[in-house]
N, C-alpha and C positions, 0 to 999 in steps of 0.2 A: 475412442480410447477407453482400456478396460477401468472399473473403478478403483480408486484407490482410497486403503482404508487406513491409511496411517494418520495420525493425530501429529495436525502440524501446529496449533495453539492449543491448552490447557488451562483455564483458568479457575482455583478455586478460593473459593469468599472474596474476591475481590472487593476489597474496600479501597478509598480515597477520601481524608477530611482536609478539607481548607480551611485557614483563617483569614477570614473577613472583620479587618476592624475588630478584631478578639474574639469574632463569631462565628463558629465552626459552621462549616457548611459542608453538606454530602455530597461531593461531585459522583461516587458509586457507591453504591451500597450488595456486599454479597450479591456478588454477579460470577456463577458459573455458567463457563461455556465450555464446549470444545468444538472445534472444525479442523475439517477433516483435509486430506489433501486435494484441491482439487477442487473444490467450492468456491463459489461467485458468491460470495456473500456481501449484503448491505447493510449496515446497522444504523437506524432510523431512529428520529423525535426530533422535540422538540429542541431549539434554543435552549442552552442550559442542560441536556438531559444526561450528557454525561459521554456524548460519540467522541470527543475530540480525547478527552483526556483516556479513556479506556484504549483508543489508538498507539496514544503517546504510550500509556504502561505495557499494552500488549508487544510494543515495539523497543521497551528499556527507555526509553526518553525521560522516561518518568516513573519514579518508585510509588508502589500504591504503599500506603498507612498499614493494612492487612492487608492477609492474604496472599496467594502464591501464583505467577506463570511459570509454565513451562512453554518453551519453542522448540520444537525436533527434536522435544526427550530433554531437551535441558533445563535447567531453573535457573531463571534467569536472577533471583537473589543471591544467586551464591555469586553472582559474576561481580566484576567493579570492575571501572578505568578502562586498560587498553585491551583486558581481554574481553571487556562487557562491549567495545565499541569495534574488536575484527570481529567476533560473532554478530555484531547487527549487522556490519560489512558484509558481511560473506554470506547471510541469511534474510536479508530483509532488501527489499526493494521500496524507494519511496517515490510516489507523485504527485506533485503536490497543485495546491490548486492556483496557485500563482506561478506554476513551470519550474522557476527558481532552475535556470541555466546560467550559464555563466555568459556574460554577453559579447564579450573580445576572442571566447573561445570559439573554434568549426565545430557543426555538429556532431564528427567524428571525434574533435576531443572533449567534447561536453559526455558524449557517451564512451568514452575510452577510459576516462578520470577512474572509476570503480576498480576496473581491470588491474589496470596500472599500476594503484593501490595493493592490488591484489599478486603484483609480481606477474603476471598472466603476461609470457613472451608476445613480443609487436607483433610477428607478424600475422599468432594467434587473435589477438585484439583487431587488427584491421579485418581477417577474415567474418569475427563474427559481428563488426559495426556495419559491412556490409552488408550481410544475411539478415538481419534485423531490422536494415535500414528498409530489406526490400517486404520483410514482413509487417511495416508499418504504412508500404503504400508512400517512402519518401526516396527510394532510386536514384543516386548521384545526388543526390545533396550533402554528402560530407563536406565541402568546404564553405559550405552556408554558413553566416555568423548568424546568432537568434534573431535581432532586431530587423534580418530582411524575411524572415519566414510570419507567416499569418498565424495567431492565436493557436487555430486546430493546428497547424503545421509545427507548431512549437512544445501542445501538449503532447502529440506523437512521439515526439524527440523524446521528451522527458518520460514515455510510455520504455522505450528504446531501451534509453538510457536505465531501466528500472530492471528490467526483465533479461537484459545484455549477459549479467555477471551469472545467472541462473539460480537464484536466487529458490529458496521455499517456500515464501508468501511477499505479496505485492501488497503494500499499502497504502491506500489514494482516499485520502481528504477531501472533500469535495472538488474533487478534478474537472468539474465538467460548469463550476459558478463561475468563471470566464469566458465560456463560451455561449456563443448562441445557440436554437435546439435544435437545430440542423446539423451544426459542426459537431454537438455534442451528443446524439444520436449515432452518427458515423464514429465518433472515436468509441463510444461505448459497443458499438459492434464489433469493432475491429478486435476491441479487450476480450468480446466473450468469443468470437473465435480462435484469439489465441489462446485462450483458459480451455476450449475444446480440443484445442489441436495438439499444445505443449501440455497441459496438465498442472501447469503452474495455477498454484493458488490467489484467487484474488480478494479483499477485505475495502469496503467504500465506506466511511462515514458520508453521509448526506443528506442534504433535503429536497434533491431533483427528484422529480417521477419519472423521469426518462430511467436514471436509475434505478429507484424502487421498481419498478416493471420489468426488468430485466437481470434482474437478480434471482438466482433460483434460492436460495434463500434470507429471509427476512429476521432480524434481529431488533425488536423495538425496545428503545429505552426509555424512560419516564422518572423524572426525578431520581436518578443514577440510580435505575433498579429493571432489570430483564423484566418487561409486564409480557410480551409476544415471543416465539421463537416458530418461525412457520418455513419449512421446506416444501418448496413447491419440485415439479417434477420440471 
């Protein structure tokens, strides 16, 4: 796939302060990034350093204190309410590291819900749960409920379910602290061949090194502050 140069995250001066017990605390501090379309990126530290919540802002979950994103050209401050949450709809994919399916629901409506959301006619939605079911290596299991499929078989679904609506950036929380390094291995391979083949962006907060190794670039934070930014080839 040829590269692609479009800026799909923006962020400038990102700040975030908390209050602890009336004690501010710097969960970021002036954190500019951009990434691009098309990037396997991982953004790395410690406990505390600031991956989760930078997530949450770059995703609208959460408003930083300062500072600005943009996602696909837009600013996402000027947004609120119902148009701040169809644009994460329509533009953000999430995986989370607990799965977070729905448990009563088939795997085809666990990955259909987005769609559906989205008005996307049925019998468009079953063509593409299908296609996706089979680019996850999970083939006739549409009428699986989550609790009969195994841990990998379930992040898969939620892999699916993320990447289904066609989303501009995928973003995965420590997707892989449930699994073992086997299962967890295979699914991260599976991720970066679909990021090879679709061109769909991918963004990992974590602390596995299966990840960090397999991430062509590296984002390290340290006391909510960019200390590393390394693109590897």
């Amino acid at each position: 796939m040829e590269k692609d140069d479009r800026t799909i995250i923006e962020t400038k001066a990102l700040t975030k302060i908390y209050s602890e017990n009336g004690v501010p605390v710097n969960a970021l501090t002036d954190v500019n990034l951009t990434l691009r379309a098309g990037e396997f990126t991982a953004i790395v530290g410690p406990s505390g350093s600031g991956k989760t919540t930078l997530l949450n802002i770059i995703s609208g979950l959460d408003a930083p204190t300062s500072g600005q994103v943009w996602l696909s050209g837009e600013l996402l401050s000027e947004m609120s309410g119902r148009r701040l949450s169809d644009f994460r709809r329509d533009h953000i994919g999430f995986i989370f590291q607990a799965y977070n399916l729905i448990p009563v629901l088939s795997v085809e409506e666990n990955i259909d819900y987005i769609m559906l959301l989205q008005k996307v006619p049925k019998s468009e939605r079953h063509c593409r749960v299908v296609d996706i079911l089979k680019q996850v290596g999970l083939e006739g299991f549409e009428q699986r409920r989550p609790p009969k499929l195994s841990g990998g078989q379930q992040q898969r679904v939620a892999v699916a379910r993320a990447m289904v609506s066609r989303p501009s950036l995928i973003l995965a929380d420590e997707p892989t602290a449930n699994l073992d390094s086997r299962t967890g291995a295979g699914l991260l391979d599976m991720m970066r061949e679909l990021n090879e083949r679709t061109g769909m962006t991918f963004i990992f907060s974590t602390h596995d090194e299966l990840v960090i190794r397999k991430a062509r670039r590296l984002v390290t934070l340290q006391d909510g502050a960019v200390v590393q930014d390394e693109i590897r080839s």
